[in-house]
N, C-alpha and C positions, 0 to 999 in steps of 0.2 A: 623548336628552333626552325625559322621559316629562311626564306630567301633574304639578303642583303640588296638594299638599294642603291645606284652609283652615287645619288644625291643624299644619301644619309648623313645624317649630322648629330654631334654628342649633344649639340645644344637643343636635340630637341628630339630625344628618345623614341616619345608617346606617337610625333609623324613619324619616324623610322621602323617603330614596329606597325603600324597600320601599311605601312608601304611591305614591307615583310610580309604580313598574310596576305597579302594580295596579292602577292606575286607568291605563296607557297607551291603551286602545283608544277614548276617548273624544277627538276635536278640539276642538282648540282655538285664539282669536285670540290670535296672539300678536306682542306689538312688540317689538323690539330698535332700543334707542339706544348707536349709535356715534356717537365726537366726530370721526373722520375716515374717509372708506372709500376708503383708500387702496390700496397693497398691502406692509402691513408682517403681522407673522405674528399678532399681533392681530385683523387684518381675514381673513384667512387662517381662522383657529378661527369667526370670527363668520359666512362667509360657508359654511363648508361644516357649520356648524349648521342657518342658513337654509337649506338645501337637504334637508339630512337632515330638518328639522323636515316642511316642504313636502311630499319624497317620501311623509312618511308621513300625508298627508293633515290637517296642520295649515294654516291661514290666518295666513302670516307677512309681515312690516309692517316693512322696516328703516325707520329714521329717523336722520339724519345732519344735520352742520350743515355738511358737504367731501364732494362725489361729484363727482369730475373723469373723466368716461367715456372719455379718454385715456390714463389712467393708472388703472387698477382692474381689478380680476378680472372675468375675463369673464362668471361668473355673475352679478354686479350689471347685468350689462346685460342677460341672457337672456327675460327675464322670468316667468322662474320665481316668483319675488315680485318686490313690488314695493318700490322705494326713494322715498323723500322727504327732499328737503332743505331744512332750515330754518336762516335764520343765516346765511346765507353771505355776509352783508356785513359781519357782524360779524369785526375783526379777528382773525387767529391770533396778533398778539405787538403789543407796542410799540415802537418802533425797540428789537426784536429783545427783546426783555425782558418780563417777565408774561407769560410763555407759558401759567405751569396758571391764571390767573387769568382769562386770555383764555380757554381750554378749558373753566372752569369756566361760565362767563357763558352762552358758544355752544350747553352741553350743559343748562343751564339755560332759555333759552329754545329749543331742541328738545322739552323735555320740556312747557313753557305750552304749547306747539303743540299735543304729542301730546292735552295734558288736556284743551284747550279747543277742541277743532277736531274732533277725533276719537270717534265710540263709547268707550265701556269695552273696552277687551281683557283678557282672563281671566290672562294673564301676559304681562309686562315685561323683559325684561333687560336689565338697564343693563350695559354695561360698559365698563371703564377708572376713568369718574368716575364717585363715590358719592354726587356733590352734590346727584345729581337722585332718588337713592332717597325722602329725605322728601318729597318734591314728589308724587311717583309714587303715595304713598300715601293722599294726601287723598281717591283714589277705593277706598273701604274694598273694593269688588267686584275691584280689581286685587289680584293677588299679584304680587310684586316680587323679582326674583331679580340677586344683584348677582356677578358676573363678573370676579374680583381675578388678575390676570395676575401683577403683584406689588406690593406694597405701593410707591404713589408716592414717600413720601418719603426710601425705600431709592434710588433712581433720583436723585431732586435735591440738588444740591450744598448746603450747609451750611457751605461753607470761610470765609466772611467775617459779622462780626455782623450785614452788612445782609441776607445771605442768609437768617440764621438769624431775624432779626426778623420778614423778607419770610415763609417758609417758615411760623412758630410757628400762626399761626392755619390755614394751610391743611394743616399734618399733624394741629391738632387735628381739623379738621371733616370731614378724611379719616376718622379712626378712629369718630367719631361716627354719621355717615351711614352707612357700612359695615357697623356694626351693626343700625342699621334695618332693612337687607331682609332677607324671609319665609325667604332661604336664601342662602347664599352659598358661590360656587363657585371653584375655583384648579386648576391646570393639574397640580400634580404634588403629590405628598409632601412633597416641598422647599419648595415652595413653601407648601404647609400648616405648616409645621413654624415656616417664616419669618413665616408669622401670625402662630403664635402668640408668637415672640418679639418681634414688632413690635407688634403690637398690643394690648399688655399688658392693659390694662384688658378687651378684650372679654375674650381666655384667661380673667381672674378670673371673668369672669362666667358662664364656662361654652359663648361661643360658637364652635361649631370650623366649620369651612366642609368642605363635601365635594367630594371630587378627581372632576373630570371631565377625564378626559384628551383633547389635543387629537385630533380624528377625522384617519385615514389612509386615505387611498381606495388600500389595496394594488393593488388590479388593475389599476391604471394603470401597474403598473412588471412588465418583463419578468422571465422567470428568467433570474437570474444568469448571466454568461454565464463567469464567473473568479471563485476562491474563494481570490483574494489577499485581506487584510486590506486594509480602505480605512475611514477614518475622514472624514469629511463633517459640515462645518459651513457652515449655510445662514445669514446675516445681513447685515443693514444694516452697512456700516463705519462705525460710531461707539466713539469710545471704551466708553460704558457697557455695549457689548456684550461687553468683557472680550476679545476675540479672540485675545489674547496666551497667555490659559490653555489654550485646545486647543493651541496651538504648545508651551507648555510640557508638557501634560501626554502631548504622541507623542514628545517627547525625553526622556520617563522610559521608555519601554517598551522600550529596550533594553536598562534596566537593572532590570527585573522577572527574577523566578528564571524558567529553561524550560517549566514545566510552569503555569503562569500561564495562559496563553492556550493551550487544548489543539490539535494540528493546524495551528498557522498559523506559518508563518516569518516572523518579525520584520523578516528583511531585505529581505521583499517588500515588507512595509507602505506604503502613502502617507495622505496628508492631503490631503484637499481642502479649499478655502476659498472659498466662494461665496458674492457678493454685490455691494451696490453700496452705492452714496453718498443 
């Protein structure tokens, strides 16, 4: 993750990051607002960005409205950077219900915090919620970079007309806000692609968001010690995780033609499924 440019533009990523490395050797302060810093694979990308930002001699600033230091990655507590939490009285749901409205509230006043408590910092990243992008911007000196994991309202139910009522206003002002920030970033091609067909209105307009893939610290993993096929899914057990597709789709591969998968015997293959509640 390099330097932001004043003149960057979502309509055109590919000059935004070229102006990005070329302007990398210059530090910079930078905040990232999380709505929880938990250990889901969201906090996961945000917390080994902090790090990677930090090693490279950036001054990074999370801000959160949930840091339970029980329960979180260990580098939130290292003090590598540092964490602030604001909001944490504020509820996460209502008997169980408004959960993105609770989320949006919590990540809204983290963001008053950051504006009115805090310096200017020269970039921002919001991510999950897009609510706080306009807010972010009132300081014309910030650039504001938004972090789209995958479009919310792909994620919330929609089965009932109260849902769909409940939902209407918060998938518009998803799409809205989202467009606001100076750049906006998604985890794969897929997920670019699910943009744009979600979010119609920006595609017309021309904004596409650029893929920053989530960071892998390889050297943490030995060589291999066996070069049987092993397929490896790391998630939360919740429905919306889809779980049931990796099940489905190792019980197509033994019905793939031979030369499919070059060098690997089928019969060896396993699935892993890793996770909890």
């Amino acid at each position: 993750m390099g330097c932001l440019d004043p003149g960057m533009d979502n309509r055109k990523p590919e000059a935004a990051a070229t102006k990005m490395e070329k302007k990398g050797g210059s530090k910079l302060n930078i905040a990232i607002i999380h709505p929880d810093l938990g250990i889901g694979g969201a906090e996961r990308l945000i917390v080994d960005a902090a790090v990677e930002l930090a090693s490279n001699g950036h001054n990074v600033h999370i801000f959160t409205a949930h840091h339970d230091k029980t329960r979180c990655f260990e580098e939130t507590l290292a003090g590598t950077f540092p964490v602030t939490v604001y909001g944490a009285f504020l509820p996460r749901h209502i008997f169980y219900h408004l959960h993105a409205v609770c989320a949006y509230l919590r990540c809204i006043f983290v963001a008053l915090c950051l504006l009115f408590m805090w310096p200017s910092f020269d970039v921002v990243l919001a991510d999950q919620v897009s609510v706080v992008v306009p807010l972010l911007k009132l300081k014309k000196s910030m650039k504001v970079v938004f972090y789209c994991h995958f479009p919310d309202l792909l994620l919330a139910q929609h089965t009932t007309a109260i849902r769909r009522i409940y939902r209407k206003p918060l998938d518009f002002v998803e799409e809205i806000t989202t467009g606001m920030a100076d750049m906006i970033l998604v985890n794969s091609q897929f997920t670019a692609s699910t943009f744009a067909k979600t979010f119609k209105h920006l595609d017309a307009q021309g904004i596409r968001p650029a893929v920053l893939y989530p960071a892998v610290s390889v050297d943490q993993f030995d060589k291999p010690k066996t070069f049987k096929l092993n397929f490896l899914s790391i998630n939360r057990f919740e429905r919306k995780k889809n779980i049931d597709l990796a099940i489905s789709a190792f019980a197509l591969l033994h019905n793939l033609e031979d030369n499919v998968l070059h060098g690997h015997n089928l019969d060896d293959a396993s699935l892993t499924i890793a996770g909890k509640f």
